[in-house]
Structures are given as structure tokens and as C-alpha cells.
Residue frames as a rotation matrix with the C-alpha (Angstrom) as fourth column:
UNK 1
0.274 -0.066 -0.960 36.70
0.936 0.246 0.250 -21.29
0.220 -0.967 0.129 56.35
UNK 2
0.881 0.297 0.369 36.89
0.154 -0.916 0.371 -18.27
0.448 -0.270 -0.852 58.08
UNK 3
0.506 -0.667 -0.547 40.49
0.861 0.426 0.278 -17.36
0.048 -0.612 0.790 59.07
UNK 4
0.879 -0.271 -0.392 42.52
-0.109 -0.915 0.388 -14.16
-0.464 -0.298 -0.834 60.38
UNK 5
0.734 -0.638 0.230 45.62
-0.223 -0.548 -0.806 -13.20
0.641 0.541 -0.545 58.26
UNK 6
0.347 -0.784 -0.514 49.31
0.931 0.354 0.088 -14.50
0.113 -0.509 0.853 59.42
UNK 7
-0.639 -0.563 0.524 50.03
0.284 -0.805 -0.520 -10.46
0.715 -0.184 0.674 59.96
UNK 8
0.298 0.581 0.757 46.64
-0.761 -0.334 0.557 -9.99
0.577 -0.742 0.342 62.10
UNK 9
0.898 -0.048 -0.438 47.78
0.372 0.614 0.696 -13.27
0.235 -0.788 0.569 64.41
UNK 10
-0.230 -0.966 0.116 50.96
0.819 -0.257 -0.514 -11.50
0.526 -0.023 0.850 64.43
UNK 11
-0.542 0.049 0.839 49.83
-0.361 -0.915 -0.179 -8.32
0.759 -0.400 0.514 65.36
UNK 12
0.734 0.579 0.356 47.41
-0.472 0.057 0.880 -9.82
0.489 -0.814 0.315 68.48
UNK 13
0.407 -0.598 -0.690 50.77
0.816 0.578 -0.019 -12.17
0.410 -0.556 0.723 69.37
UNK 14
-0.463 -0.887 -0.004 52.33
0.662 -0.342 -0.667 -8.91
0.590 -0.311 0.745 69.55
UNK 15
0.398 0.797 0.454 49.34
-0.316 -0.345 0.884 -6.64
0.861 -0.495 0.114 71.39
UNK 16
0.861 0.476 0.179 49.42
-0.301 0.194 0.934 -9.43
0.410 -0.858 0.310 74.07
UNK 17
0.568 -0.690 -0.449 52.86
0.728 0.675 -0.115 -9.33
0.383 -0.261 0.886 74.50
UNK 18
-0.695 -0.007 0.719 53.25
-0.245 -0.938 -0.246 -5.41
0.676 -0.347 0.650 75.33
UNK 19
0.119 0.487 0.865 50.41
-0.863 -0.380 0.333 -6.00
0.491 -0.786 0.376 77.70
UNK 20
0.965 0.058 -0.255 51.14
0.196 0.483 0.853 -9.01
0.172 -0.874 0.455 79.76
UNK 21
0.111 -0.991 -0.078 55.20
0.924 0.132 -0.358 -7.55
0.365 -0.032 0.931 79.49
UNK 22
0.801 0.294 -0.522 55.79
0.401 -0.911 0.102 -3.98
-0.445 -0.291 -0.847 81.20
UNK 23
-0.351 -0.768 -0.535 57.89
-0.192 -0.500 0.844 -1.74
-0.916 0.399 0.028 79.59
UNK 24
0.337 0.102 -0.936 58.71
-0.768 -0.546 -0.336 -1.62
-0.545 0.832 -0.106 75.78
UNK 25
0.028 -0.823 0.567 59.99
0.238 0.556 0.796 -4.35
-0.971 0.112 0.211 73.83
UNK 26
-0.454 -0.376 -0.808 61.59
-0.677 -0.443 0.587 -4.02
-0.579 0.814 -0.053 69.79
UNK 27
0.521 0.404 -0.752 60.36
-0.825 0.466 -0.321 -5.55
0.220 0.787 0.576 66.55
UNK 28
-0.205 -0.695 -0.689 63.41
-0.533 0.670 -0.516 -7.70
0.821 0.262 -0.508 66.70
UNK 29
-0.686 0.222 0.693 62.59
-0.659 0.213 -0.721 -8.70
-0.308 -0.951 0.000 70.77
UNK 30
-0.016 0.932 0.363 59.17
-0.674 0.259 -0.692 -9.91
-0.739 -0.256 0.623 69.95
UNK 31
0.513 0.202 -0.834 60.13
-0.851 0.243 -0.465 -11.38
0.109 0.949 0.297 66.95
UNK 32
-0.533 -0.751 -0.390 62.88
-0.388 0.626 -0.676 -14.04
0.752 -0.208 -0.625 68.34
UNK 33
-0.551 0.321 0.770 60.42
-0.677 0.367 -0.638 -14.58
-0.488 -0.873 0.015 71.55
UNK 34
0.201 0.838 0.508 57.78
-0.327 0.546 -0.771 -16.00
-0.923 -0.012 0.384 69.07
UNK 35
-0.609 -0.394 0.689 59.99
0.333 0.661 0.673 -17.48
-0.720 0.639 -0.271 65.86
UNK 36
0.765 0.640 0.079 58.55
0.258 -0.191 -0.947 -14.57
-0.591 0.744 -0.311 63.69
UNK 37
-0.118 -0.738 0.665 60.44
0.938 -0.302 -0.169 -12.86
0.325 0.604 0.728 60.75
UNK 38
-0.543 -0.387 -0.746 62.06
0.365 -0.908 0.205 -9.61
-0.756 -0.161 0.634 61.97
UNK 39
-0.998 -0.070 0.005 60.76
0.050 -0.657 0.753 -7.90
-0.049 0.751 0.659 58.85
UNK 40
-0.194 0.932 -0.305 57.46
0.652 0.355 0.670 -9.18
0.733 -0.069 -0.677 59.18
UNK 41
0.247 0.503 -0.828 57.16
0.939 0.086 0.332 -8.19
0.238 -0.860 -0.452 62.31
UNK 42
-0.662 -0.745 -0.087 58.25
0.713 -0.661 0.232 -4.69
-0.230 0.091 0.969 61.80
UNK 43
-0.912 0.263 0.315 56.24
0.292 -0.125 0.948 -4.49
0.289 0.957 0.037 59.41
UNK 44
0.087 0.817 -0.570 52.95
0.900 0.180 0.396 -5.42
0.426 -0.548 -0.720 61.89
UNK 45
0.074 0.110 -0.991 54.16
0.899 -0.437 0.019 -3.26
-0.431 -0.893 -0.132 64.51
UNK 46
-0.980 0.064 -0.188 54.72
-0.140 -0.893 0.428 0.17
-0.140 0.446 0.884 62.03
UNK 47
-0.617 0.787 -0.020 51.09
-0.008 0.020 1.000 -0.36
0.787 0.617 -0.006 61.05
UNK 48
0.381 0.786 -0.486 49.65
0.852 -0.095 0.514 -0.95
0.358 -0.611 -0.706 64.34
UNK 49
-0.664 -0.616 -0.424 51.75
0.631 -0.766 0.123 2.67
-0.400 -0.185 0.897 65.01
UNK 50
-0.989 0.138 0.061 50.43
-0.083 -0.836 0.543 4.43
0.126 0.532 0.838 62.10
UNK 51
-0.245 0.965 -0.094 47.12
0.249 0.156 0.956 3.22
0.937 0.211 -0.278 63.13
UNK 52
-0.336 0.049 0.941 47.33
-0.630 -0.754 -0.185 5.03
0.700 -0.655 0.284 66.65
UNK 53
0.814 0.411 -0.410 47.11
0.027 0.678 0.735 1.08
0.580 -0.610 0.540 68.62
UNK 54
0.239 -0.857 -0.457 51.08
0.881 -0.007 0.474 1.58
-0.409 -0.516 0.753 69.84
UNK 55
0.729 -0.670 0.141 53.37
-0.625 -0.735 -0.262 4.74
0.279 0.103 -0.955 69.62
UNK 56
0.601 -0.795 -0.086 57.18
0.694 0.572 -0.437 3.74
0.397 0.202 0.895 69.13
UNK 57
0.942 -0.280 -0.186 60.58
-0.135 -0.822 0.554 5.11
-0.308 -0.497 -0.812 70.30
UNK 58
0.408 -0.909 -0.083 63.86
0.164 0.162 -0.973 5.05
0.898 0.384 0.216 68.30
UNK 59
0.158 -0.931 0.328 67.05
-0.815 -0.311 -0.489 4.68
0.557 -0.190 -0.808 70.20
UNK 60
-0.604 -0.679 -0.417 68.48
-0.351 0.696 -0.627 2.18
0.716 -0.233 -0.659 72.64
UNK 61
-0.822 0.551 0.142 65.99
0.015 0.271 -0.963 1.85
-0.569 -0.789 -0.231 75.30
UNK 62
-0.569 0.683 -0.457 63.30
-0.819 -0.522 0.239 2.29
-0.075 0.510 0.857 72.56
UNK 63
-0.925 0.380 -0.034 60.95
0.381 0.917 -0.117 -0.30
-0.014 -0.121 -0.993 71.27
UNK 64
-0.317 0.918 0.239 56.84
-0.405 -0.359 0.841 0.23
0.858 0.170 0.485 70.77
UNK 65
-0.928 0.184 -0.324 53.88
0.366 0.608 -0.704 0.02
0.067 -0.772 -0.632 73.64
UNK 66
-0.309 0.936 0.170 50.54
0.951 0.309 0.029 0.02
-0.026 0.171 -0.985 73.72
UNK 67
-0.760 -0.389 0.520 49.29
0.377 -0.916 -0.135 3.56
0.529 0.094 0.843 72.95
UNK 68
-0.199 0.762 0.616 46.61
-0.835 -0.462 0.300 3.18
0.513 -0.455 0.728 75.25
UNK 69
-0.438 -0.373 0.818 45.12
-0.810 0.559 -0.179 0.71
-0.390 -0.741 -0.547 77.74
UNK 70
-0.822 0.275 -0.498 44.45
-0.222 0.652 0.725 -3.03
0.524 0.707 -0.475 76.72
UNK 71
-0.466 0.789 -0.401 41.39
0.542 -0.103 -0.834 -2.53
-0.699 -0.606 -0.380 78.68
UNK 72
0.110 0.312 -0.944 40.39
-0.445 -0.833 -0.328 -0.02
-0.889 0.456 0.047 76.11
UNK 73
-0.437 -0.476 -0.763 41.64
-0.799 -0.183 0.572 -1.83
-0.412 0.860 -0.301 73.23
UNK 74
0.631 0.706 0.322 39.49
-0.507 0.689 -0.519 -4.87
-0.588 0.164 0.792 71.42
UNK 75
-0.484 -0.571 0.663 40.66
0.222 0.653 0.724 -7.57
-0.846 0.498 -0.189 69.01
UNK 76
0.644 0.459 0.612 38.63
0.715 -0.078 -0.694 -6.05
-0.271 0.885 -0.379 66.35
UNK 77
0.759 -0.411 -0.506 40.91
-0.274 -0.905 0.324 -2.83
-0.591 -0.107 -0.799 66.79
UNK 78
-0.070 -0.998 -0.003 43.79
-0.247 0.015 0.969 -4.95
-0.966 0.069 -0.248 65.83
UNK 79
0.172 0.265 0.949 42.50
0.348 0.885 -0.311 -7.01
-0.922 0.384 0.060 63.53
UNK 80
0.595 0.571 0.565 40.90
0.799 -0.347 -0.490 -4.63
-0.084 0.744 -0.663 61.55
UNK 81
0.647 -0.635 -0.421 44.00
-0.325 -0.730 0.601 -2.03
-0.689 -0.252 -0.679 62.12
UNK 82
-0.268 -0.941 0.208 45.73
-0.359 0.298 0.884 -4.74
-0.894 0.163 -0.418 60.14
UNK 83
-0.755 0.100 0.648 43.08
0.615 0.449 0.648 -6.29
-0.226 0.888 -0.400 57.51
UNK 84
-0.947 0.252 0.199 40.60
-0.142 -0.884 0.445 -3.76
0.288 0.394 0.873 57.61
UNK 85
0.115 0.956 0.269 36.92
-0.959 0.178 -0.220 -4.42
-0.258 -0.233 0.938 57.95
UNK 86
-0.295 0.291 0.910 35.89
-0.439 0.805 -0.399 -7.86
-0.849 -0.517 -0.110 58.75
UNK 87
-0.356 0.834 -0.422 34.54
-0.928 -0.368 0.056 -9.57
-0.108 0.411 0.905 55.98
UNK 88
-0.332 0.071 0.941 32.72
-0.325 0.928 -0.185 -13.10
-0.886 -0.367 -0.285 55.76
UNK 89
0.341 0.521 0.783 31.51
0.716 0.396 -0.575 -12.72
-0.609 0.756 -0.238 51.85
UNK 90
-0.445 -0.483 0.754 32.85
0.880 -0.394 0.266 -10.70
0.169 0.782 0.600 48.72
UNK 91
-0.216 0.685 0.696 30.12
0.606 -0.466 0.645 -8.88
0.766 0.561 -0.314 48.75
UNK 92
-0.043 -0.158 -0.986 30.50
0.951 -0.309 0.008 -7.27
-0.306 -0.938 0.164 52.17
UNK 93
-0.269 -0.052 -0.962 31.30
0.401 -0.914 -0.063 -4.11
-0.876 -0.402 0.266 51.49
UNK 94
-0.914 -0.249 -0.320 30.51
-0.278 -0.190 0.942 -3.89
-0.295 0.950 0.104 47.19
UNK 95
0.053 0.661 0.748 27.92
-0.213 0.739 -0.639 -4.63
-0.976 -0.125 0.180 45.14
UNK 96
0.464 -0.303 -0.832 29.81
-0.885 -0.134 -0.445 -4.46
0.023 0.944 -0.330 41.91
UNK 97
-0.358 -0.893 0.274 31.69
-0.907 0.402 0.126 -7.39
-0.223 -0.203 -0.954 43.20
UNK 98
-0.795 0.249 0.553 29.29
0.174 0.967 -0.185 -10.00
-0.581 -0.051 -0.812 42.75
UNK 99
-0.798 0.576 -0.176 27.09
-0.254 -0.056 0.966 -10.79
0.547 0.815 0.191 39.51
UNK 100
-0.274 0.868 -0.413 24.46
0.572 0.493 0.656 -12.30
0.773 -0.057 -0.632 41.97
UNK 101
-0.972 0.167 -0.163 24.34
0.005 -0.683 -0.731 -9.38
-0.233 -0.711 0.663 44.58
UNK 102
-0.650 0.760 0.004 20.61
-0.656 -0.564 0.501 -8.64
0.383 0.323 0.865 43.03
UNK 103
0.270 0.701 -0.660 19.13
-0.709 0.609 0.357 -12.44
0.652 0.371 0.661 43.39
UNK 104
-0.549 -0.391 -0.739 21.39
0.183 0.806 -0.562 -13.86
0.816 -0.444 -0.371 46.12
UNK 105
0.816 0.524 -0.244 19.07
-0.003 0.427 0.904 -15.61
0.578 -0.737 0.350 49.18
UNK 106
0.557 -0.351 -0.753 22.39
0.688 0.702 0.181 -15.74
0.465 -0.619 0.633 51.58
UNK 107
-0.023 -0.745 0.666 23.47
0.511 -0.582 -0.633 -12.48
0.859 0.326 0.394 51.50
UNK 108
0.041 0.141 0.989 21.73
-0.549 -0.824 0.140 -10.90
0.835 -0.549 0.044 54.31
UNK 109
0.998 0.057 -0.028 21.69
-0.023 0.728 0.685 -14.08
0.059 -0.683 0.728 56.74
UNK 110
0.108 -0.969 0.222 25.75
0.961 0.045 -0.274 -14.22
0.255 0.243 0.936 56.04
UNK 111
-0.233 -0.351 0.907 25.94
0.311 -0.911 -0.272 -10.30
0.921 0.218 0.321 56.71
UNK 112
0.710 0.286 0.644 23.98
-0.623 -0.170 0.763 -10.81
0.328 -0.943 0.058 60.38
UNK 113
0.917 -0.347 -0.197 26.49
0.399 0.795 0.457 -13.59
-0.002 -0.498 0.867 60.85
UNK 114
-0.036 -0.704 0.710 29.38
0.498 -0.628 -0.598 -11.07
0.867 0.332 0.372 59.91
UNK 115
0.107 0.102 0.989 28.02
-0.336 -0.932 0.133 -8.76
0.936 -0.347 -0.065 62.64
UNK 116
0.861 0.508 -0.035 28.41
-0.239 0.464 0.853 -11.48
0.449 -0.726 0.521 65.37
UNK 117
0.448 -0.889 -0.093 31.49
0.779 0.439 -0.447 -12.39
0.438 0.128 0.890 64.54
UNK 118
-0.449 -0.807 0.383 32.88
0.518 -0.585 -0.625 -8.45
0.728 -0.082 0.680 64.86
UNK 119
0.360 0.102 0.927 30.62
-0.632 -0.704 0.323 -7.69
0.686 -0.703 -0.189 67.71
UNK 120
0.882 -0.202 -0.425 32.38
0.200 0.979 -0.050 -10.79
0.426 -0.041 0.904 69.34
UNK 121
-0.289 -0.956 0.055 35.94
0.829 -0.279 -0.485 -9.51
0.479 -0.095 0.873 68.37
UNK 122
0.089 0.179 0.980 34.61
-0.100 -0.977 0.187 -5.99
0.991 -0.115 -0.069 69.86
UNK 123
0.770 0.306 0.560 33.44
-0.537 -0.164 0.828 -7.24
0.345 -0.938 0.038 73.02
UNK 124
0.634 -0.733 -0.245 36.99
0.726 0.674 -0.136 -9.60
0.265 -0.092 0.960 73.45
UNK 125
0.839 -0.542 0.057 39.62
-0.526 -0.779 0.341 -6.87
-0.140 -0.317 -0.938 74.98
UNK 126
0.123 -0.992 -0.039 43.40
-0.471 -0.023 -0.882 -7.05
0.874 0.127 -0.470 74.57
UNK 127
-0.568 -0.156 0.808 43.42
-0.822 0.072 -0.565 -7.47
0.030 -0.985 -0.169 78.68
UNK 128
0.574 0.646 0.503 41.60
-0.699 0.706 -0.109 -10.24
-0.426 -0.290 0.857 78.08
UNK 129
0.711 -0.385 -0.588 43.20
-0.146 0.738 -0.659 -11.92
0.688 0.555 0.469 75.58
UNK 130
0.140 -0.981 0.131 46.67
-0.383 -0.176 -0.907 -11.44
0.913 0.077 -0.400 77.74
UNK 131
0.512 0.302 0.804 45.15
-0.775 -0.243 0.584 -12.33
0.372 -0.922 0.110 80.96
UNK 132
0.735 -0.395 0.552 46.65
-0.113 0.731 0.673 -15.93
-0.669 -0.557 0.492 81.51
UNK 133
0.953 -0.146 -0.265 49.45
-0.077 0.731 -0.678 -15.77
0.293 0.667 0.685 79.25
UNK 134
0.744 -0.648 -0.164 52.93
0.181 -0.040 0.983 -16.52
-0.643 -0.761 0.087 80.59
UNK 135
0.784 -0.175 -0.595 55.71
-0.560 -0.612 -0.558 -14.96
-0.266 0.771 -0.578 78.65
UNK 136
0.980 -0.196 -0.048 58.19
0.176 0.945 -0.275 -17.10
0.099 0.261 0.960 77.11
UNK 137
0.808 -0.232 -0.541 61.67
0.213 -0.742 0.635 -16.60
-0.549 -0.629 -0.551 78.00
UNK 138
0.828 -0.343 -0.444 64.25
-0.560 -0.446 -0.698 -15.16
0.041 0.826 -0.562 76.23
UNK 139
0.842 -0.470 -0.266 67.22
0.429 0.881 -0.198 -17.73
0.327 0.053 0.943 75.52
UNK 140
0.516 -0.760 -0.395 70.54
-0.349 -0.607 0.714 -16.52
-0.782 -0.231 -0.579 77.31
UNK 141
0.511 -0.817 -0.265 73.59
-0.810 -0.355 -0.467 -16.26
0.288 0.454 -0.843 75.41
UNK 142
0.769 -0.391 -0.505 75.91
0.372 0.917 -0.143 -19.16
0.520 -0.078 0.851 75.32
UNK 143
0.673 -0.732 -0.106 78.29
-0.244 -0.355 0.902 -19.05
-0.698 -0.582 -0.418 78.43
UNK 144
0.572 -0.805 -0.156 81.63
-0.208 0.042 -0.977 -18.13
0.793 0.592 -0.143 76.54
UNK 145
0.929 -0.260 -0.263 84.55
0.364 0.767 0.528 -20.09
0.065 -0.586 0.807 78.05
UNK 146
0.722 -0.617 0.313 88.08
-0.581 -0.786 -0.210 -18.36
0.376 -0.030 -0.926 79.21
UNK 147
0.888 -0.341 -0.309 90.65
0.457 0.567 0.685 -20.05
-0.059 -0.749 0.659 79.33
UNK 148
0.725 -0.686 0.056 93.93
-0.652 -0.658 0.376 -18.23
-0.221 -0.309 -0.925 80.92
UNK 149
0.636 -0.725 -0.264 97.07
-0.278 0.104 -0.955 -18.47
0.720 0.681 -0.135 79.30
UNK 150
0.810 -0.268 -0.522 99.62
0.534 0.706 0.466 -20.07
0.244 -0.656 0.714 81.32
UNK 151
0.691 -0.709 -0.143 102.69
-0.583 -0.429 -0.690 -18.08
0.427 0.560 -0.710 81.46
UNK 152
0.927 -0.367 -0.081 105.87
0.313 0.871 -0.378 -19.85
0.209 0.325 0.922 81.48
């Protein structure tokens, strides 16, 4: 079965949460909205950084946003920002990988079906993906109770 990586669904949860949220939000922020691991999700968002999809900002008001618009930006971008090139068979990108690369009847039908798939994720935009989603909200703080000291 064909399935995206639990760090690429991470990285598109977080995508479409910078673009349907204005402003910045932190690793930790996004990570407590959707019941991910902080580290994990750190982890996602430094990588979609170093891959030039967000730009980050240390300090208090800091936090990462889109380094461009999610109009501009595809779900292949992320994907592949996070697992690399697409692939739907070993043999995708090798032919050392596979002892039947020479004699195999499925390879090139399976390699047009590859290209559907990522011209698919190409044509699919961030701004799309984000268009109806409704952000979830952030739990308040338990109300802390005061209770005044009599005096006597």
C-alpha cells in the first residue's frame, strides 16, 4: 500500500497550520494543538527550514512561517522536502537495486503510475489543502483558585 511517512503527515499537519493560522506559531504550539511529540515535531519543522519551505525565529515572539506563499507551495514540496522523491517501486530511482530490473514487465507501467501520483501532489497546493480547515483550539489553563486568608 502506498503510504506517506508519520514525519511527511506531520510536516503537511504543520504547513496547513501556518497557513490557515496568521502569524508564527513554535514547534512546541503545533505540537500540543495536534497530540504530536515536541521532538518530533521539531524535528519536521528544522527540515522543512533547512529545505527553504519555512524560515524560523528564535526568541519569545519567535516560532517558524511559511517562507513563501501556500499558493506557491504544493504537497509534493513538503512531502518530498521530508522523504525525498516519491517512490512507488525499489527500483525508482536504481537499477542496482533490483535483480529483475533487466526482465521486469511492471516496471515502466508502475513508473507512469508514479508520475500521476506526484503530478497529483504537484498540482494539490498548501492553500488548498488549508482551505476549509478550522483550527483547533488551544486548551486554557486551569482557573487557579484564591482563596483569601481571613485575618483575625
Amino acid at each position: 500500500m502506498l503510504r506517506l511517512s508519520k514525519k511527511a503527515d506531520y510536516a503537511l499537519i504543520a504547513v496547513t497550520h501556518l497557513t490557515a493560522k496568521s502569524g508564527s506559531s513554535s514547534a512546541r504550539e503545533i505540537a500540543e494543538l495536534f497530540d504530536i511529540p515536541v521532538e518530533l515535531m521539531a524535528k519536521v519543522l528544522q527540515r522543512l527550514t533547512r529545505r527553504g519551505l519555512l524560515t524560523s525565529q528564535q526568541g519569545t515572539r519567535g516560532g517558524y512561517q511559511l517562507a513563501r506563499a501556500a499558493s506557491g507551495m504544493s504537497i509534493a514540496d513538503v512531502i518530498q522536502a521530508i522523504d525525498g522523491p516519491v517512490a512507488v517501486t525499489a527500483c525508482s530511482a536504481h537499477a542496482d537495486r533490483c535483480g529483475q530490473f533487466a526482465k521486469c514487465n511492471v516496471r515502466d507501467p508502475l513508473w507512469k503510475i508514479r508520475e500521476i501520483i506526484v503530478s497529483a501532489l504537484k498540482a494539490t497546493t498548501v492553500s488548498e489543502l488549508a482551505k476549509d480547515v478550522i483550527l483547533p483550539e488551544v486548551a486554557a489553563p486551569p482557573a487557579r483558585m484564591f482563596v483569601q486568608a481571613s485575618r483575625s
